[in-house]
C-alpha positions as CSV (number, residue, x, y, z in Angstrom):
1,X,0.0,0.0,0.0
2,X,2.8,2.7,0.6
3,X,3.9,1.8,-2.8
4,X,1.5,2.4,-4.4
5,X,0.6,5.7,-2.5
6,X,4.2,6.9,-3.2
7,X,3.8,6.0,-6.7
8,X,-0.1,8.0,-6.8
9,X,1.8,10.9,-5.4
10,X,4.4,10.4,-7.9
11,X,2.3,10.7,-10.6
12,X,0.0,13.4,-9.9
13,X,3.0,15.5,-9.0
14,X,4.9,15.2,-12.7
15,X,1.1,15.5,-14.4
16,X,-0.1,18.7,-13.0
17,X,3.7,20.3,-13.3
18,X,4.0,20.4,-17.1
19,X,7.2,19.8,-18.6
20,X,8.1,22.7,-20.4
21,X,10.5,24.0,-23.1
22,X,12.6,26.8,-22.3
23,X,14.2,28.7,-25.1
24,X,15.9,31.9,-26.3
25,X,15.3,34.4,-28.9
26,X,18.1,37.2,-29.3
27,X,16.9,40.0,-30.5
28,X,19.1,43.4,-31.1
29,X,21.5,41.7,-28.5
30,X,18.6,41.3,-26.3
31,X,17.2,38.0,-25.0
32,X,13.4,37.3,-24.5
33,X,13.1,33.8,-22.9
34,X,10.3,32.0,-23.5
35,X,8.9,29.3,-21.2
36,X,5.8,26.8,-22.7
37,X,4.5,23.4,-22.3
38,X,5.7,20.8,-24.6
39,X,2.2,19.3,-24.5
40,X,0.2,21.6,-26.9
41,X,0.9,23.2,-30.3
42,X,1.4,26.8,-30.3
43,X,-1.9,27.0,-32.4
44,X,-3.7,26.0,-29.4
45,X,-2.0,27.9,-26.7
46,X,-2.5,31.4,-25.3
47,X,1.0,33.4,-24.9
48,X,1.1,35.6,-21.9
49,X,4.2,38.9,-22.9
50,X,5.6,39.2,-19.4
51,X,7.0,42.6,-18.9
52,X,8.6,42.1,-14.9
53,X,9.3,45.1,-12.2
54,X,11.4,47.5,-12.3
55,X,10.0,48.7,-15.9
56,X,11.3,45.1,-17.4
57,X,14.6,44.9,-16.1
58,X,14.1,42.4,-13.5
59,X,15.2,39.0,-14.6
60,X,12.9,36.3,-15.5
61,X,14.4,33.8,-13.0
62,X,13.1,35.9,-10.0
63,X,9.8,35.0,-10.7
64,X,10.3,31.3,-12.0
65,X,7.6,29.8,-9.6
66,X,4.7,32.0,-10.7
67,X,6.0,31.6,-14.2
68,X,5.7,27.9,-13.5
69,X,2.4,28.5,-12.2
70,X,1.1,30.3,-15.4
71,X,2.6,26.7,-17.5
72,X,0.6,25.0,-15.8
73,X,-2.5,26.5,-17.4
74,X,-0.8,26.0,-20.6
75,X,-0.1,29.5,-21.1
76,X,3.2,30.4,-23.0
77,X,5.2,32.8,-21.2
78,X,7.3,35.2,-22.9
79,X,9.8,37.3,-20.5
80,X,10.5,40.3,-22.5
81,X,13.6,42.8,-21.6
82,X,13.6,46.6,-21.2
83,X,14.3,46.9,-24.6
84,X,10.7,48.3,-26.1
85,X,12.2,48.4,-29.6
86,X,13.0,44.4,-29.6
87,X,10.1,43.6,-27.7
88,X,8.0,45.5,-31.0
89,X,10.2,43.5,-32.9
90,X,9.4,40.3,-30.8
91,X,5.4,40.8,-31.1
92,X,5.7,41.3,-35.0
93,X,7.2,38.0,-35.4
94,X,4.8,35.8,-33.2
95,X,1.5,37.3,-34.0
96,X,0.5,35.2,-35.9
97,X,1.6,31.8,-33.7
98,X,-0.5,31.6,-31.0
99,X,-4.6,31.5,-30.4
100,X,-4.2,35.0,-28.4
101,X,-1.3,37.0,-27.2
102,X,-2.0,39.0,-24.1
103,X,0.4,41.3,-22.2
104,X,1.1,41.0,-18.3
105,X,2.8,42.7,-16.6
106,X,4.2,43.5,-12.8
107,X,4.6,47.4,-10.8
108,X,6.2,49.5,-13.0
109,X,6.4,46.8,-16.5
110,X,2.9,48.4,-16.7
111,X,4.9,51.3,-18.6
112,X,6.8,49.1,-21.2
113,X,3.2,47.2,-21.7
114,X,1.4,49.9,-22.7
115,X,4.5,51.6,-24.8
116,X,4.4,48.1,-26.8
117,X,1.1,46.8,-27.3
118,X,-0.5,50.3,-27.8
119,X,-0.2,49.8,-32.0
120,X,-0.9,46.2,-32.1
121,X,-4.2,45.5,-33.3
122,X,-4.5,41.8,-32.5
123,X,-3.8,42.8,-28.6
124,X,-7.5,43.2,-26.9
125,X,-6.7,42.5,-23.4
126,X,-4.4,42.8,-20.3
127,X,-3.5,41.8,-17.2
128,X,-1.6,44.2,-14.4
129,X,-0.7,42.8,-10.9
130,X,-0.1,45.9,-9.0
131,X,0.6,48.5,-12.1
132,X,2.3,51.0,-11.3
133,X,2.9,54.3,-13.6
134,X,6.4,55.5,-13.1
135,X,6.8,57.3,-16.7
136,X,7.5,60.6,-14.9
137,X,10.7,59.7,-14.1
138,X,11.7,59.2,-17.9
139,X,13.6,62.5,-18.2
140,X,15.5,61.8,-14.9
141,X,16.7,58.3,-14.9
142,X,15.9,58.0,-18.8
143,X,17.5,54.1,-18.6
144,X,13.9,53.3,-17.6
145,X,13.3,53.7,-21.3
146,X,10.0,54.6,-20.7
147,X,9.5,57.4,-23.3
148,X,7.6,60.0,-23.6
149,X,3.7,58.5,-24.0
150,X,0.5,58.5,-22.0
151,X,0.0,55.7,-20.1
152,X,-3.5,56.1,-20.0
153,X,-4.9,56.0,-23.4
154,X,-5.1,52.0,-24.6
155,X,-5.7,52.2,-28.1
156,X,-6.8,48.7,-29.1
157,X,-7.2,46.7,-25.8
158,X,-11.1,46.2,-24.6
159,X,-10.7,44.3,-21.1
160,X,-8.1,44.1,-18.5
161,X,-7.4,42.2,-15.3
162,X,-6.4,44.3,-12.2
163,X,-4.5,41.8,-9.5
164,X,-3.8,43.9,-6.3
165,X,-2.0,42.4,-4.2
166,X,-3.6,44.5,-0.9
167,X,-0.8,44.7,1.6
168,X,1.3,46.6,-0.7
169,X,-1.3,49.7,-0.3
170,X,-0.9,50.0,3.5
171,X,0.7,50.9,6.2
172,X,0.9,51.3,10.2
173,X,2.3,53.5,12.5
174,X,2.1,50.8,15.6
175,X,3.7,48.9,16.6
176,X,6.4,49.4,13.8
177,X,6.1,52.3,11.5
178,X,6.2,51.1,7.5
179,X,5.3,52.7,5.0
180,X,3.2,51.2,2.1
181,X,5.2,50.7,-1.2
182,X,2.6,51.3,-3.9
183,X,0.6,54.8,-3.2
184,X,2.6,56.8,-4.1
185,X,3.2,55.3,-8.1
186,X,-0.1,53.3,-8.3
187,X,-1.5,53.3,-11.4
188,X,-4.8,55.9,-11.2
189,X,-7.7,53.3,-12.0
190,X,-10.4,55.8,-11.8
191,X,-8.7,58.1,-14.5
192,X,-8.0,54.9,-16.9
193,X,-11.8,54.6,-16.7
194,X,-12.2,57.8,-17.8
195,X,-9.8,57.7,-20.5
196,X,-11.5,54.4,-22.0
197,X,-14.9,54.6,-20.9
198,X,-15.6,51.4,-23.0
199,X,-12.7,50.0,-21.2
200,X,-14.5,46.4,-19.5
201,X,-12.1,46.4,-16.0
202,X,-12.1,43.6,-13.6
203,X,-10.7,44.3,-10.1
204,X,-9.4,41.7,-7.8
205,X,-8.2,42.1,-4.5
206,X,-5.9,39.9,-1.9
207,X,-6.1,41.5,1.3
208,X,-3.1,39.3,3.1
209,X,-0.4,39.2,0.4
210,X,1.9,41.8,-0.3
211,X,3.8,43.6,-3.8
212,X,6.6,41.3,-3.4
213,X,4.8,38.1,-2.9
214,X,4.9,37.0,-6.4
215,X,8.6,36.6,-6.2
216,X,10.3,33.5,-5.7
217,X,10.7,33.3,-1.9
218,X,14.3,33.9,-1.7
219,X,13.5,37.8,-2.9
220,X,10.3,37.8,-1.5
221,X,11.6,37.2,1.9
222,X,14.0,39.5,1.6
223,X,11.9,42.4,0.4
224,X,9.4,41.2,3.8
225,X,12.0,40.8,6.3
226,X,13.5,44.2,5.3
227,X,10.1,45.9,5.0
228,X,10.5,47.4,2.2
229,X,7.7,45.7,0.7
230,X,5.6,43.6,3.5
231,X,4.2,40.1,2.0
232,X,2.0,38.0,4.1
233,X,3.0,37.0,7.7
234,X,3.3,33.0,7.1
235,X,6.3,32.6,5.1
236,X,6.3,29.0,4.3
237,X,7.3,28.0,0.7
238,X,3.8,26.1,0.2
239,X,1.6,29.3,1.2
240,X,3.6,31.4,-0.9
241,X,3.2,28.6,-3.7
242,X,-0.5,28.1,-3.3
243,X,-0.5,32.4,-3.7
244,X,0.9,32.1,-7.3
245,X,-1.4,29.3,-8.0
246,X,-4.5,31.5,-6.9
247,X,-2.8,34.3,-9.4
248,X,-2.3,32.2,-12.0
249,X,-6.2,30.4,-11.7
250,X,-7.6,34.2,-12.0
251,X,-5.6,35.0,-15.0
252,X,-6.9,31.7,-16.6
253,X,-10.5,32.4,-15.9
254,X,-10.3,35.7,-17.1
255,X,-8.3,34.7,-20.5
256,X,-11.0,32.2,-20.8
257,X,-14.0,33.5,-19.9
258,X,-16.3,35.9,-22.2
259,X,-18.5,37.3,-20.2
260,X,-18.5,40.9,-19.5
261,X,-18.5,42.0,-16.2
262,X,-17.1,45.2,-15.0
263,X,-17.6,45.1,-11.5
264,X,-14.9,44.7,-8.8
265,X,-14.7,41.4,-7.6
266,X,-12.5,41.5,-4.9
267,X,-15.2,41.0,-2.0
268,X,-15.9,37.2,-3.7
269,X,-12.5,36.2,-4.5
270,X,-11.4,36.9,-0.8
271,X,-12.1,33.5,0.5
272,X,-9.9,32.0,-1.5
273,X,-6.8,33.5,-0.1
274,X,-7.8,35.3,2.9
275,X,-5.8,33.7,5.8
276,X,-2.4,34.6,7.3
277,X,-2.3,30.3,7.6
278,X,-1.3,28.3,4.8
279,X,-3.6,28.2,2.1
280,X,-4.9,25.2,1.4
281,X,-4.2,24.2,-2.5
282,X,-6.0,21.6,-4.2
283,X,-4.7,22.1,-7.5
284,X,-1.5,21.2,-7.6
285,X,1.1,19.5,-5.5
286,X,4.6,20.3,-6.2
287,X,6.2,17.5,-8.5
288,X,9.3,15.8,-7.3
289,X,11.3,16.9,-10.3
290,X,12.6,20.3,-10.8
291,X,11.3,21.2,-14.6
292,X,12.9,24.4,-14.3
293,X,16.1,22.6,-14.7
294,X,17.0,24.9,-18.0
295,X,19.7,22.3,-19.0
296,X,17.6,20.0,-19.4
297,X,15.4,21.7,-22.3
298,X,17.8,24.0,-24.1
């Protein structure tokens, strides 16, 4: 009997993790790494155009677990750079491979999203955890390459997915003073409504988890234990797992699902991740082989 449970476990683990294929494409000496499942042709499979903190310049492996997450749902992901030219460049050349491509971004890769996508026609929706709108500091720090656009006008995209990831809006004064990391940059919701008033916006909150969260727990930690960016209290690797899991189930309902609905739907999606214990994850269990092990697909 404790074979064959070990060998039930076993299994499940490897199914629901799906080997992937992680590959390269250089483009003007930049490189946009790509991570999909081997399982389905790209014909069949929505590609997610990552663009990471720190306007794009953080690296993809910081956020490999929620990148695993996301191939789990058989989404492509495609970790573009800072670069907007190449990742233009990158978006011409794969429009035409996949059933939808649909930007996502974290903080401030909000800015290089919109830069990009803004004149591609085939680009109706996107997804922001946390977007933040930084662009005023192009014509200080002018590496951010954000150039000179408004962030606020979308041009071609219809409906978007708002992730905020609650904690990072908030802060105390007792016992410990900390002050929250978003306000000040957030991204002005209201006035993106009034910009696009066709715009369909779906809003979903998660009270206990912080801007940082969605990091692999090495740089998640150290953003919580340092406070600059205060994550949920329980720190165990499965909680912070089963977070990027809930993320990554939203993202596939709302790529999937046509319905429009514009209301916030934070007060119903609370349950699901609401506790400063360990979430409870039904989805997955974490398979026993690392298929994150690049070596092993390039």
């Amino acid at each position: 009997m404790k074979r064959l449970f070990f060998l039930l476990s076993f299994t499940h683990g490897f199914i629901v993790n799906n080997p992937v294929n992680i590959y390269k494409t250089n483009i003007n000496n930049e490189v946009i790494k790509t991570y999909e499942p081997i399982i389905l042709n790209k014909e069949n499979m929505n590609a997610l155009i990552f663009y990471t903190g720190a306007n794009s310049l953080i690296p993809a492996d910081i956020y490999s677990n929620f990148i695993r997450s996301l191939n789990n749902y058989n989404f492509s992901v495609n970790v573009v750079t800072n670069d907007n030219s190449a990742t233009k460049e990158f978006l011409s050349t794969i429009k035409d491979s996949y059933k939808e491509i649909i930007p996502i971004s974290h903080s401030s890769g909000y800015v290089n999203a919109i830069k990009t996508v803004n004149k591609q026609k085939n680009i109706n929706k996107g997804i922001f955890l946390d977007p933040v709108d930084n662009s005023f500091l192009n014509n200080n720090f002018p590496f951010f390459n954000n150039e000179n656009s408004n962030q606020y006008n979308l041009n071609y995209i219809e409906k978007i997915l708002i992730l905020r990831a609650e904690k990072s809006y908030k802060g105390s004064i007792f016992p410990k003073l900390e002050i929250p990391f978003i306000p000040a940059f957030a991204l002005n919701s209201e006035k993106l409504e009034k910009s696009n008033p066709d715009l369909i916006i779906n809003k979903i909150s998660e009270e206990n988890y912080g801007h940082s969260d969605v990091l692999d727990s090495l740089w998640a930690d150290l953003m919580h234990g340092s406070s600059i960016s205060k994550g949920n209290e329980n720190r165990d690797q499965s909680n912070l797992d089963s977070y990027v899991d809930w993320l990554a189930l939203q993202i596939y309902e709302f790529v999937n699902n046509d319905t429009s609905d514009t209301s916030d739907t934070s007060d119903e999606t609370l349950n699901s991740v609401s506790s400063e214990e360990p979430i409870s994850s039904n989805i997955y269990s974490r398979s026993l082989f690392n298929l994150y092990d690049e070596d092993r697909y390039i």
